[in-house]
C-alpha positions in Angstrom: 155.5 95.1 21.7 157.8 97.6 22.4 156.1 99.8 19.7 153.1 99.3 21.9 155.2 100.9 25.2 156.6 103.5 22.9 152.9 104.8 22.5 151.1 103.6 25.9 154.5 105.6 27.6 153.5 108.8 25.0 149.8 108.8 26.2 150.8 108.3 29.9 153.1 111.5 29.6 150.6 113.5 27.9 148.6 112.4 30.7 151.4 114.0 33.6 151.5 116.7 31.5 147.7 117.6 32.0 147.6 117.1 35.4 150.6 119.0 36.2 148.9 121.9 34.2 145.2 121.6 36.1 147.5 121.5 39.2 149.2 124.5 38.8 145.8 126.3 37.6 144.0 125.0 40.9 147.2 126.5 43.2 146.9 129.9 41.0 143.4 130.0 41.2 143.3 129.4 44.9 145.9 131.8 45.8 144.3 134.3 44.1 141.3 134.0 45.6 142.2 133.1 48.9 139.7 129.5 48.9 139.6 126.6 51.0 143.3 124.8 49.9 144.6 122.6 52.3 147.1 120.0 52.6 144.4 117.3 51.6 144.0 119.3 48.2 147.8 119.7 47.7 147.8 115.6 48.6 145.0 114.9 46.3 147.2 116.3 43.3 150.4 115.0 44.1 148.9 111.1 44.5 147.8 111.6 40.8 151.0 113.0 39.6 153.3 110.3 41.7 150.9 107.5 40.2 151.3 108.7 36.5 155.0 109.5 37.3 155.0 105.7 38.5 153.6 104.3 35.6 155.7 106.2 32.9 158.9 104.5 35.1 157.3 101.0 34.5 157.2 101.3 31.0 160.3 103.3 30.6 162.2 100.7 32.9 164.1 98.1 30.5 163.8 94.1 30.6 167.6 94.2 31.3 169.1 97.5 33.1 172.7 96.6 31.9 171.9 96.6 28.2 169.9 99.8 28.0 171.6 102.2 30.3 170.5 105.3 29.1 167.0 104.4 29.7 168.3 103.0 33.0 169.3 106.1 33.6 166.5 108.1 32.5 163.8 106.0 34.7 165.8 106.2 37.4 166.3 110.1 38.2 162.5 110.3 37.8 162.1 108.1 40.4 164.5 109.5 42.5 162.6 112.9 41.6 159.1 111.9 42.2 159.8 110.1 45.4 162.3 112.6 47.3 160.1 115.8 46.2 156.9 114.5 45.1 156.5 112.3 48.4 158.7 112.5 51.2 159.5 116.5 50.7 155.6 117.5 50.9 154.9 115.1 53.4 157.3 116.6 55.9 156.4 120.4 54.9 152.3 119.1 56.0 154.3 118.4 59.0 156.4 121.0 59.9 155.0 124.2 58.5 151.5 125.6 60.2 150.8 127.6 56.6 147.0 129.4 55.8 145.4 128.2 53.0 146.5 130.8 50.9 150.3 130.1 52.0 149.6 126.4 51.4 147.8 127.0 47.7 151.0 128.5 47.1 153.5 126.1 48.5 151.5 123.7 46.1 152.4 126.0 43.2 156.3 126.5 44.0 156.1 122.5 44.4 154.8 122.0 41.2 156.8 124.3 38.9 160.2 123.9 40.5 160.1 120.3 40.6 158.9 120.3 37.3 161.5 122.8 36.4 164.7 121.8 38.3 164.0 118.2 37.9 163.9 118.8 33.8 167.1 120.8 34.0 169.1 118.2 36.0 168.0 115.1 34.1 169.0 117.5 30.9 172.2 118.1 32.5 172.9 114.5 33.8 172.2 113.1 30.4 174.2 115.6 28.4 177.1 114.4 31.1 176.5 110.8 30.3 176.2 111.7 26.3 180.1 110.5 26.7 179.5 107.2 27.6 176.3 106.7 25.5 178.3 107.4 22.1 181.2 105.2 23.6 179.1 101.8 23.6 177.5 102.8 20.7 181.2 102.7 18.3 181.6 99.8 20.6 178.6 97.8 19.5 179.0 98.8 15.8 181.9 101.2 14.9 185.0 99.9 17.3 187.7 100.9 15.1 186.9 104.5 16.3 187.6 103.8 19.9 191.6 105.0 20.6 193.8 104.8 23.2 193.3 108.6 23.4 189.6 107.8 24.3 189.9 105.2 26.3 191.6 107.2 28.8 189.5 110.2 28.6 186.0 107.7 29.1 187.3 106.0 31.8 188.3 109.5 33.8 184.7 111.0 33.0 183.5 107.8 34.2 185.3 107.9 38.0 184.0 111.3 38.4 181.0 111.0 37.0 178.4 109.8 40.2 180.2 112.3 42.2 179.6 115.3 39.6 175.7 114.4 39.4 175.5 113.8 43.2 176.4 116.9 43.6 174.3 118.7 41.1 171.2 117.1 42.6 172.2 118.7 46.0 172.5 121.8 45.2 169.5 122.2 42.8 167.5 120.7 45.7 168.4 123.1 48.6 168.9 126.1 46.2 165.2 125.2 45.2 164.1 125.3 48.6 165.8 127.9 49.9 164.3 129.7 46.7 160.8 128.9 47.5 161.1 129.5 51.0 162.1 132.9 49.9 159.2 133.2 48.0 156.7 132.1 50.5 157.8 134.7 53.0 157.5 137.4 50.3 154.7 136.6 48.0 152.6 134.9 50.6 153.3 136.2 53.8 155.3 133.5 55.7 157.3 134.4 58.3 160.8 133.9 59.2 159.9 130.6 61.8 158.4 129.0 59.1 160.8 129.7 56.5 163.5 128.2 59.0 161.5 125.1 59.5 161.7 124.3 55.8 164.9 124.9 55.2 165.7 121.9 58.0 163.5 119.9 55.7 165.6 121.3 52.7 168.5 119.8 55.0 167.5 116.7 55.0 166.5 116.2 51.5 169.3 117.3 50.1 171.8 114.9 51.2 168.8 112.1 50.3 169.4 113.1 46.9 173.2 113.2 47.3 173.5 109.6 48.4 171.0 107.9 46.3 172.3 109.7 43.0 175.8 108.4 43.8 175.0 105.0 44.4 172.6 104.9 41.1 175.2 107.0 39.1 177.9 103.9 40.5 175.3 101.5 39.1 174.0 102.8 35.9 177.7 102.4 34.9 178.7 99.2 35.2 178.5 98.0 31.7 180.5 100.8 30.5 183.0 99.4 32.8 183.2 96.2 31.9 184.0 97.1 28.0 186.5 99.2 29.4 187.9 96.2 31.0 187.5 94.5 28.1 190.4 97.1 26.4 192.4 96.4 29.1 191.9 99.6 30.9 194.4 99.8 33.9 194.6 103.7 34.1 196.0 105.2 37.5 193.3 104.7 40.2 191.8 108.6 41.3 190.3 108.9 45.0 187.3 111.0 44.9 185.8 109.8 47.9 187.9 107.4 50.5 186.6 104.5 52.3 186.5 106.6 55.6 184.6 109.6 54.0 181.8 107.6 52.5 181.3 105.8 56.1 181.7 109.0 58.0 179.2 110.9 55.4 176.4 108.1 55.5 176.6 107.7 59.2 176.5 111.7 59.6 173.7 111.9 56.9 171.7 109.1 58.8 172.0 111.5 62.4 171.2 114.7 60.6 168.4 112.9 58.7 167.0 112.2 61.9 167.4 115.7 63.6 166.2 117.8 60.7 163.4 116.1 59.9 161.9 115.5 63.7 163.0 119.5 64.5 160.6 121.4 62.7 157.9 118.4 63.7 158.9 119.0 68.0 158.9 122.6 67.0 155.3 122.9 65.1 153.8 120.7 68.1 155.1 123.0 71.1 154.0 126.4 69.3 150.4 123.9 69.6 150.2 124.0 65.8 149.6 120.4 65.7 147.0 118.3 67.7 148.5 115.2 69.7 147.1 113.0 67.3 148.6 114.5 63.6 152.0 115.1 66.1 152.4 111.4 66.8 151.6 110.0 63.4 153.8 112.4 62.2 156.5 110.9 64.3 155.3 107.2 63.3 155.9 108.3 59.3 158.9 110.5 60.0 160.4 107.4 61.8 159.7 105.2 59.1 160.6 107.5 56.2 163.9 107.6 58.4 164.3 104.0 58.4 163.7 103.3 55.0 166.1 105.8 53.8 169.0 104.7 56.5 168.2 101.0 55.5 168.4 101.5 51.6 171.2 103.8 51.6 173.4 101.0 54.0 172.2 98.2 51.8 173.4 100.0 48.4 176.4 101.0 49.9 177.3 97.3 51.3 176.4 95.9 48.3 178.8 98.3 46.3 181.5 97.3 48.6 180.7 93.7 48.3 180.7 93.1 44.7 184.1 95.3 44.5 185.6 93.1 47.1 184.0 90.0 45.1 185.3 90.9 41.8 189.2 91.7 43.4 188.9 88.2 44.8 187.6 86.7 41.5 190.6 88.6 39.8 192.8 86.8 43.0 191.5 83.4 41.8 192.1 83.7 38.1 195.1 84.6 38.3 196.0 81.3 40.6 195.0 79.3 37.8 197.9 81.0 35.7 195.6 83.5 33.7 197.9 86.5 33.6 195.8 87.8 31.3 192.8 88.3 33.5 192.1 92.7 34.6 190.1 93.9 37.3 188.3 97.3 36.3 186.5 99.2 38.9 185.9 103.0 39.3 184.6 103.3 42.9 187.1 106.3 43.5 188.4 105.2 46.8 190.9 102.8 47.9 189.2 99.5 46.8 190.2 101.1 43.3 193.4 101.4 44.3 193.5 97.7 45.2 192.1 97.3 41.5 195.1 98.7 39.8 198.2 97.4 42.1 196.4 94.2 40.7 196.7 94.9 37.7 200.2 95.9 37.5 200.8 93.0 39.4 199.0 91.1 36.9 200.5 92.6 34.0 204.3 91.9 35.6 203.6 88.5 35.9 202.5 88.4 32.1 205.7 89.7 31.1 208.0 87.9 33.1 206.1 84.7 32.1 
């Protein structure tokens, strides 16, 4: 069966990889000779490249996420790819920018190649970053008199910094590739300045998207890897990378700016009468929805972090009530609930010795 994936997933690349190809053709051609490309077109192409993109994920996607993290891994940043730049990005720019066809043939084209492009080098970058962890469970699973002290230590620091270092990475590759096209649409096809501004707010918004969903996945993905450190008895000193107070204060910022940015450049379009009544309020029916969506998922993946850090300390609470002063709590959320983690643990381990 899974030979069977292996080769259906082969053909349905191949298949992404053809379209992606006849897509950038059709932009080049278009811009080149100036034809009728319009949003619709630009839609037309992306639909077919987020439905093979969708379908590769689905056969990529493990039967259990815990056991086969790399592939966890791996489906997930194309997702978060595909759906941040190859959905919600576009659909905003069809709202905000008032672009000829030319402009908007090659918009398509910086679309296609730098998602393409960025999106490879991040997932190369993100999985040469994780390459740490990968060999770790591997020696764990069949070579475990290899794992040290020594190594121990050094896989449980990569791991606390870990979401934070891709986080950021997918930020900055996402507004340095908008504010890279936006520079190449003003000159290459004429754009002006207005325009350019109004994608950048877009860029504003998108960027922080892919900060907070890439830290809670990167939390996620690495919860097995946890728990065989736990299972070493890994009670390193606790490292703050983000507090409690800076995670609230940056999801409910990121939830108003998400808002502003992306209805700014919509407002703006409709009073310069770029946009009939019509497009302008179903633009503010999706915008409000995209704005939901991503407020609702981003609060539920962040309460359900907290919760199940807060339900392991009180699991650790009860087991060691029941004279197990054996039992250690291992989790790497980099904030305070970490710290809670380890003062249990020396706690725990001070009971052991005194016992």
């Amino acid at each position: 069966m899974d030979h069977i994936r292996r080769w259906i997933s082969a053909i349905v690349l191949f298949l992404l990889a053809v379209v992606w190809v006849f897509s950038i053709k059709v932009s080049i051609s278009d811009f080149l000779v100036g034809d009728h490309y319009g949003w619709n077109t630009f839609a037309w192409w992306l639909v077919l490249l987020v439905f093979l993109s969708a379908v590769l994920i689905l056969l990529l996607w493990p039967k259990n996420p815990q056991s086969e993290i790399k592939r966890t891994l791996i489906s997930s940043l194309i997702a978060t790819i595909a759906v941040i730049f190859w959905v919600i990005g576009p659909l905003q720019s069809a709202f905000a920018l008032h672009l000829t066809s030319r402009q908007i043939s090659f918009a398509a084209l910086e679309y296609f190649l730098e998602v393409a492009a960025l999106g490879g080098v991040f997932i190369f970058v993100a999985l040469r970053w994780f390459r740490e962890f990968d060999l770790f469970l591997k020696d764990y699973s069949s070579n475990i008199s290899t794992i040290t002290k020594d190594r121990i230590k050094s896989v449980s620091n990569s791991i606390s910094y870990y979401p934070l270092r891709i986080s950021l990475l997918g930020f900055f590759i996402s507004f340095g590739g908008y504010l890279l096209g936006d520079a190449m649409l003003v000159v290459f096809a004429g754009a002006n300045r207005n325009q350019a501004i109004k994608d950048l707010l877009v860029a504003l918004a998108m960027s922080p998207i892919a900060f907070l969903t890439l830290y809670n996945f990167g939390h996620w993905v690495l919860q097995k890897v946890n728990g065989v450190l736990a299972s070493f008895g890994d009670i390193l000193e606790p490292k703050t990378i983000l507090p409690l107070k800076i995670k609230i204060m940056f999801l409910g910022f990121s939830s108003i700016i998400l808002g502003v940015v992306l209805y700014a450049p919509l407002v703006w379009n409709f009073i310069e009468g770029h946009l009939p009544p019509g497009i302008f309020y179903l633009g503010l029916a999706i915008t409000s929805l995209e704005v939901a969506l991503i407020v609702y998922v981003s609060s539920l993946t962040f309460s359900a972090d907290l919760t199940e850090s807060l339900s392991e300390l009180k699991r650790g609470l009860e087991v060691l009530q029941s004279d197990d002063k054996n039992y250690r709590i291992n989790i790497k959320t980099g904030d305070e609930i970490e710290e809670a983690a380890y003062a249990f643990n020396r706690a725990a381990e001070s009971l052991s010795k005194h016992s």
